[in-house]
Structure formats: structure tokens, C-alpha cells
C-alpha positions as CSV (number, residue, x, y, z in Angstrom):
1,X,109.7,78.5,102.1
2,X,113.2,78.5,101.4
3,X,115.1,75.4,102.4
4,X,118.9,74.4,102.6
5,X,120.4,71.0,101.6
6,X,120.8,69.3,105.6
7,X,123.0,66.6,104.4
8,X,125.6,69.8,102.7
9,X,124.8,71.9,106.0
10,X,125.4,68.5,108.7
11,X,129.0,68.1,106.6
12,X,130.1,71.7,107.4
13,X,129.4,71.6,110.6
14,X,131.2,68.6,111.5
15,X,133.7,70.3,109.3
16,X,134.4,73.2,111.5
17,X,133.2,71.9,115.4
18,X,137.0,71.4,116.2
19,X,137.9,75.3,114.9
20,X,134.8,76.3,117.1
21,X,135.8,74.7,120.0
22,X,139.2,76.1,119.8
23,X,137.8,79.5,119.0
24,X,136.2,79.3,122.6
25,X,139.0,78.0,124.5
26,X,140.1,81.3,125.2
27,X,137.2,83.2,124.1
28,X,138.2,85.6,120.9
29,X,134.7,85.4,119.3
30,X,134.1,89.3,119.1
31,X,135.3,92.1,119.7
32,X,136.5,92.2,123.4
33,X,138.3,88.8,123.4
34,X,137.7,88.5,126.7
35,X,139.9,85.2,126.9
36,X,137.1,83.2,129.0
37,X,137.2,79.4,128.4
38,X,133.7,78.7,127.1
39,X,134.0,75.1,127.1
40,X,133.6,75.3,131.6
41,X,131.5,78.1,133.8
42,X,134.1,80.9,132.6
43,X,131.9,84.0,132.8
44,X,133.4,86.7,130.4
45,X,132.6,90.7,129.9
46,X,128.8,89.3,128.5
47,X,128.4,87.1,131.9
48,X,127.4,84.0,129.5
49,X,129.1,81.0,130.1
50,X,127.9,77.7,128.8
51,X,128.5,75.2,131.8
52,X,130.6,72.4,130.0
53,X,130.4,74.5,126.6
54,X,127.5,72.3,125.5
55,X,124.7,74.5,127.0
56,X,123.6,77.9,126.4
57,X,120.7,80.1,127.6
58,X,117.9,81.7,126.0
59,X,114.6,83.5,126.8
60,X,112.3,82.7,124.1
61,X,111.9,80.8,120.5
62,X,109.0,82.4,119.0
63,X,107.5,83.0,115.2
64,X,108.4,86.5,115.2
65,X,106.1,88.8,112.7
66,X,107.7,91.8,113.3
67,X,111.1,91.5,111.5
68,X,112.0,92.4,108.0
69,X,109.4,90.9,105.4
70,X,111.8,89.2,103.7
71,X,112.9,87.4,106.8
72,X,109.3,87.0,107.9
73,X,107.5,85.5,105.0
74,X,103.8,83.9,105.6
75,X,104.8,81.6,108.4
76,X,106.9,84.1,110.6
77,X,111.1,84.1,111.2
78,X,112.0,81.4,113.8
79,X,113.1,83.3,116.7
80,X,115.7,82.5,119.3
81,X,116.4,85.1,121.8
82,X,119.4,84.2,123.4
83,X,120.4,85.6,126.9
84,X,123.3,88.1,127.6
85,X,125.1,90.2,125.4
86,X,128.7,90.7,124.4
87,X,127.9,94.6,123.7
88,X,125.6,95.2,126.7
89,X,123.9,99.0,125.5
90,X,122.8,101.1,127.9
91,X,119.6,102.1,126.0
92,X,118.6,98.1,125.3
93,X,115.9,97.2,124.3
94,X,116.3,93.7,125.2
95,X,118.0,94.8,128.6
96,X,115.5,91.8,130.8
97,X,117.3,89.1,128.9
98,X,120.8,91.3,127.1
99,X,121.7,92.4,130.8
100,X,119.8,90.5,133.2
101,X,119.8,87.4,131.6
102,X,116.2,86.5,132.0
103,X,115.9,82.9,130.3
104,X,117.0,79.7,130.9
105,X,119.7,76.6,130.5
106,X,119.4,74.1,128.1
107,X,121.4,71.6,126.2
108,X,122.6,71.9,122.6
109,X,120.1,69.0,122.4
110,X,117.4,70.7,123.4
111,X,118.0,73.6,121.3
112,X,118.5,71.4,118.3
113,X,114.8,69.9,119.2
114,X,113.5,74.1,119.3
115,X,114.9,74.6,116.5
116,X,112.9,71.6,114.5
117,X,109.8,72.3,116.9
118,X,110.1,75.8,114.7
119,X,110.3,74.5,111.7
120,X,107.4,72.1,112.2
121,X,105.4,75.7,113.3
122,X,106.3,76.8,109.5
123,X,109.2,79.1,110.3
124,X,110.4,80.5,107.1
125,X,114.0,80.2,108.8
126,X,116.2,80.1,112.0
127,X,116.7,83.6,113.3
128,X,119.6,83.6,115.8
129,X,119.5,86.6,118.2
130,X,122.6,87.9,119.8
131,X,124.1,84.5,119.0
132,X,127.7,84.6,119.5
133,X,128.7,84.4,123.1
134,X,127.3,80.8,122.4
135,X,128.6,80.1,119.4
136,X,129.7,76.4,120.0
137,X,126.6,75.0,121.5
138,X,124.8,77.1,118.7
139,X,126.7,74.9,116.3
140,X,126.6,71.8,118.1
141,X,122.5,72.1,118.1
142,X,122.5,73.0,114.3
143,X,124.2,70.1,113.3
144,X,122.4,67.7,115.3
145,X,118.9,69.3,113.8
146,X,121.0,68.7,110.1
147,X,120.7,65.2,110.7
148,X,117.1,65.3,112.0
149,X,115.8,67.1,108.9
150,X,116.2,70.7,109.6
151,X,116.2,72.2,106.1
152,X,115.5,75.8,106.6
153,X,118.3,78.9,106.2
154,X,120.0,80.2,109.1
155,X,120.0,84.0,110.0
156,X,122.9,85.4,111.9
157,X,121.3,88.6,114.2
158,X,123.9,90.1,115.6
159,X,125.1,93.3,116.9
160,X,127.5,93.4,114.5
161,X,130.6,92.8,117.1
162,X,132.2,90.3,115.6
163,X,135.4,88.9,115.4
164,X,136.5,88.2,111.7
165,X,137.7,84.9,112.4
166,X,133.7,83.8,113.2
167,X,132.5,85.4,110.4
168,X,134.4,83.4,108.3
169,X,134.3,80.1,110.2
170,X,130.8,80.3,109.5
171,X,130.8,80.3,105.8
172,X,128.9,77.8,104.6
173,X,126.7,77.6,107.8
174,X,125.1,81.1,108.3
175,X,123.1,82.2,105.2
176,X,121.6,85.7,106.4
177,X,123.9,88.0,108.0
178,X,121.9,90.2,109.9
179,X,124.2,93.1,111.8
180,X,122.8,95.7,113.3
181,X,125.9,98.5,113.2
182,X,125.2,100.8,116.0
183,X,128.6,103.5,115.4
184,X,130.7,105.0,113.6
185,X,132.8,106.6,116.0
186,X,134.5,105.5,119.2
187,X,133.4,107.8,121.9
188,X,129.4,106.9,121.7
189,X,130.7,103.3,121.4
190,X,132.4,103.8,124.6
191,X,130.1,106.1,126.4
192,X,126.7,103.7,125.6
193,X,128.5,100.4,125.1
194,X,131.9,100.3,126.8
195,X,133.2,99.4,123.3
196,X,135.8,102.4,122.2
197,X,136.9,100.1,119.3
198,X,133.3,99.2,118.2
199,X,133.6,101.4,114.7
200,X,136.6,99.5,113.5
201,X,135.7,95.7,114.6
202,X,132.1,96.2,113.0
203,X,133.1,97.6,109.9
204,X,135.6,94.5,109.4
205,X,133.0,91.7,110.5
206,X,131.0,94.0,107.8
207,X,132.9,93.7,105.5
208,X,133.5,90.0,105.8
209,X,130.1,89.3,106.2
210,X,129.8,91.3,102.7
211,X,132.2,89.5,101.2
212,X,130.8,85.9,102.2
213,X,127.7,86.4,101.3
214,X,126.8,89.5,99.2
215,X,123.6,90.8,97.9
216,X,120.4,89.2,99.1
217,X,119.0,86.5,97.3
218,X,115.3,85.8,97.5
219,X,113.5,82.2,96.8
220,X,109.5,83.0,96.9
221,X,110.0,86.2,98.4
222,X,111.9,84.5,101.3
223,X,115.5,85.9,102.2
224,X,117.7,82.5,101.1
225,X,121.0,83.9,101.3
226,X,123.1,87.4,101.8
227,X,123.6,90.4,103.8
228,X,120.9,92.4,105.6
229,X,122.4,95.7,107.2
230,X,120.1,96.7,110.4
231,X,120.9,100.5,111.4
232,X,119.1,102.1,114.5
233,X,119.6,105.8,114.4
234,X,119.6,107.4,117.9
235,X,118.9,111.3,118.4
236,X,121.6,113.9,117.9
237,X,123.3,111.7,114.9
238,X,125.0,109.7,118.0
239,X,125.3,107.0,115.5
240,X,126.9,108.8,113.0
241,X,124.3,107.6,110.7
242,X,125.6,110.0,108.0
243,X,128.6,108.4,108.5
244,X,128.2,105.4,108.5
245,X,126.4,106.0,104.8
246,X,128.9,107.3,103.6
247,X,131.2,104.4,104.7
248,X,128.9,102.0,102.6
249,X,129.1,104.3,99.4
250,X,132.8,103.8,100.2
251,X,132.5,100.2,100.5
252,X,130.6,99.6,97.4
253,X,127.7,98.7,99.3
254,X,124.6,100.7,98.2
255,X,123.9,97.2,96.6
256,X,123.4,95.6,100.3
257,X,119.3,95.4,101.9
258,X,119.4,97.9,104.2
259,X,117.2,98.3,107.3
260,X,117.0,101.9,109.0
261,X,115.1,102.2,111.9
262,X,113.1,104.4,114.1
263,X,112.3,102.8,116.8
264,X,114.2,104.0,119.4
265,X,113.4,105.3,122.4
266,X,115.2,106.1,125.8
267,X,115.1,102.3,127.4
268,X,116.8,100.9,130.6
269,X,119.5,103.4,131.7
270,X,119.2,106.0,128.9
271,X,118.2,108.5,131.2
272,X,121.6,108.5,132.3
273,X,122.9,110.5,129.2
274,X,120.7,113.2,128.6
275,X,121.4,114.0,124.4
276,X,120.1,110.0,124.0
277,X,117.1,110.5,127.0
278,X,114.2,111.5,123.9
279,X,112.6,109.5,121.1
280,X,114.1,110.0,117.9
281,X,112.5,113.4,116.0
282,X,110.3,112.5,112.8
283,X,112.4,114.9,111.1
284,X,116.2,113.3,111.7
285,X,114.8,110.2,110.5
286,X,113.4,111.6,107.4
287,X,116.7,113.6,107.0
288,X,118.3,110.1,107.0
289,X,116.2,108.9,104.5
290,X,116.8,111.4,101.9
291,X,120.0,111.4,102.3
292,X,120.4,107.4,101.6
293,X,118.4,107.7,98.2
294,X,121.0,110.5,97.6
295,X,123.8,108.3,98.0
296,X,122.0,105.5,95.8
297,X,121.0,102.9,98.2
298,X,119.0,100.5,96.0
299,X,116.8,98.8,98.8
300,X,116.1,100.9,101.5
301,X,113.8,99.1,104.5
302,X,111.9,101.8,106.6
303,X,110.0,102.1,110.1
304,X,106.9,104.5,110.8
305,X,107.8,106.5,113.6
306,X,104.9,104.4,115.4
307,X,107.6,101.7,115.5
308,X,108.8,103.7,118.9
309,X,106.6,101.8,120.9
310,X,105.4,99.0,118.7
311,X,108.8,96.5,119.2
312,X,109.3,97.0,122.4
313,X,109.3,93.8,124.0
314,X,108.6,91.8,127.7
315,X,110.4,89.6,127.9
316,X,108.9,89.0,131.7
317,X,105.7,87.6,129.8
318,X,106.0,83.8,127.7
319,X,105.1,85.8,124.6
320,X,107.0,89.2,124.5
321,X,105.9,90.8,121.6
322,X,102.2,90.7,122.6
323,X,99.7,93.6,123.6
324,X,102.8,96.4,123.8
């Protein structure tokens, strides 16, 4: 198990609560900048809001098997699923907690007490889903679990959304950066996710992200630190997968642990746009493949085409990723 020095993490925290707090005064956390004060009930384009800014909502804290090895380990990643979304797909996945925001309202406190209940379980580390439209709670917990003996790494699992400005207020507290960078071009981005300037916000929390942390570094097998680049690639090239290849290359990035996955399949209002409403051919996933170990992608994570119905979650039952 990889494990962090509390007493270094509890000091950066403390560190950087103030910048947090002003971050989400007027909120400017990712990449709509919505302005909502998340310090009172402010709800903002992701329809979080935090109560006093201490609280934040979430749907489940589970050992997740089902992530990347590295991340998973023997004892399983410590998952927190947190409710609402600042990106809000219409092909989610996690549309019963993203959208509807299944789940429910705790305290920093408490969530400080989940995450040393997972760590007690034998999480390999603290795996923070959709995190950031409760970024100052999120802190606020992590801290307070520093000084109660949390010692394992944090992972950042985002949807890549980011405002620069977070990424790099959280040097020195996130330790996997975990994106999931779903386009390359703005009219998909604004046609599925409302988001025209997706492609340009995600490529700079990217690179950020990139620059913090850089290649992945392993202890026992276990992710400890770096970057982790999720990609799902949707039918039709709609996520300019080829592209957004090529942008690593650019980047000097074939160097960066990356995840490409099969899994999708039309999910909530899919339907809706007809070139996304089919699961994703076993041949434009293999093209994919080829052409990233053309490009010279060093680690290259891959998906069975299985994987279509294997993650899909329920997040209805109190353990969603059992008997899909």
C-alpha cells in the first residue's frame, strides 16, 4: 500500500483552505465559472451547492474493483461518488447521481470519518469522483482525516473540466490526476455536454495536471503519484479520439498512463442524438488502438468490448457495481 506523510499533507491543507474558500466565493472552479457563492445554498450550472460551504453530497464510498489496476491494487481504490456534475453528459453513465443527484448531505466531518472508515477497509487510496463542485468541503474533510491518521494518496477523478487555477491549488494535495478528456472539438462538447469551450479548458487543466505531476510513479504496484489520462471513445469518432492523440504526441505526452475505453453505450438521453444512440463497434476501438502504438504511447490501458455492460452502475441499489 502506498502511503503519504499526513503531517506534510495536514500542513498544505491548512496552507491553501483560505485560497479555496476564496476560489468558491464566486465559483470559478471549472470551466463554466458559474459565479455561484459555494460557501451558502447558491446552486450553480451543476445544481450542487454545499449548504454553509461545509457540506457536500455524495451517493456512495465503496472499495471499487473495477478501476485501473494500478489504482485498484489488492485491497480495492476508496471510492467516493460524489453527486452532481459540473459537465452534466447526456449519455452518463452516472446520470442517477451526475444529473439527479441521488445521494445524500453530510458534513466535511463526516466525510473525513468515510474517508478513514476506507482506509481502515484496506483502500489502496482515496478516489475522488467528480470532485470539484465541492472542492472546499473536499479539502476541509482531507485535512481533518491528515490529523486523524489518513496516510493513503489521493486520486483526483475528474472529467477533466477544470479550471487551471484548481489544478494548481492542489499541488501538493492531489497525487493522481485522473481526467477523463471526453473532446476535442467544440460542437460535440456543446451538442452532448453544453460545454462549446470543453476542448480548450481540458487540454489546459491537462496540461497543468501534466506538469504538476508527470509520469506515474508506482510503490508495490500501487499508483503513488502522477497523471492517469482516462479517454472514452464514443461511435462515429465523436470524440475526436484521433485527435485528441495526436494532441498528446504534440504535447510530449506519449510518456503519460493512458486509459482507452470501450465501454460505452447509449445511456440516459443518448437516444436523443442518433450518430451516439449504438454501442461502440469492435472495430473503431481496435482502429484506436493501432493507431496509439503508432504514435508511440508507452502504456496503453485497454477494455474488452465486454466492458459495455460490465461498469454500468445502479446507483438506486447500496452497492452499485453488483450483479450488472
Amino acid at each position: 500500500m502506498a502511503r503519504v506523510d499526513a503531517k506534510e499533507k495536514a500542513g498544505r491543507v491548512h496552507a491553501v483552505l483560505p485560497a479555496t474558500r476564496a476560489l468558491v466565493a464566486s465559483c470559478r472552479v471549472c470551466g463554466r465559472a458559474c459565479g455561484a457563492d459555494r460557501r451558502s445554498a447558491a446552486v450553480g450550472y451543476c445544481r450542487a451547492h454545499g449548504e454553509d460551504g461545509d457540506h457536500a453530497r455524495w451517493s456512495a464510498a465503496v472499495l471499487h474493483f473495477g478501476e485501473e489496476p494500478m489504482l485498484v491494487g489488492r485491497g480495492g481504490s476508496g471510492t467516493v461518488f460524489f453527486s452532481h456534475c459540473n459537465l452534466r453528459c447526456l449519455f452518463c453513465q452516472n446520470w442517477q447521481i451526475s444529473h439527479e443527484g441521488e445521494g445524500h448531505m453530510g458534513h466535511f466531518e463526516d466525510l473525513a470519518r468515510i474517508f478513514l472508515d476506507l482506509q481502515a477497509q484496506g483502500a489502496e487510496n482515496i478516489n475522488l469522483v467528480t470532485p470539484t463542485q465541492y472542492i472546499y468541503p473536499i479539502v476541509q474533510a482531507l485535512g481533518r482525516a491528515y490529523g486523524q491518521g489518513l496516510q493513503l494518496p489521493v486520486v483526483y477523478n475528474t472529467n477533466g473540466y477544470d479550471a487551471v487555477e484548481l489544478v494548481e491549488l492542489l499541488d501538493g494535495i492531489v497525487d493522481v490526476w485522473l481526467p477523463d478528456v471526453k473532446y476535442m472539438e467544440s460542437a460535440p462538447a456543446a451538442r452532448y455536454s453544453r460545454a462549446a469551450d470543453y476542448p480548450e479548458v481540458a487540454q489546459a487543466a491537462v496540461r497543468a495536471m501534466w506538469k504538476q505531476a508527470g509520469p506515474l510513479a508506482l510503490e508495490g504496484n500501487i499508483a503513488r503519484r502522477g497523471v492517469v489520462i482516462r479517454h472514452l471513445v464514443l461511435p462515429d469518432n465523436q470524440s475526436g479520439t484521433f485527435e485528441f492523440l495526436l494532441w498528446l504526441k504534440d504535447q510530449e505526452m506519449t510518456g503519460v498512463t493512458l486509459s482507452l475505453m470501450s465501454q460505452y453505450s447509449p445511456q440516459y438521453r443518448a437516444a436523443e442524438c442518433p450518430e451516439i444512440n449504438r454501442a461502440l463497434k469492435p472495430k473503431e476501438y481496435a482502429d484506436v488502438i493501432k493507431f496509439a502504438d503508432a504514435l508511440g504511447f508507452e502504456q496503453v490501458l485497454t477494455q474488452e468490448m465486454e466492458s459495455q455492460s460490465v461498469f454500468l452502475p445502479n446507483f438506486e441499489r447500496q452497492e452499485p457495481f453488483r450483479d450488472r
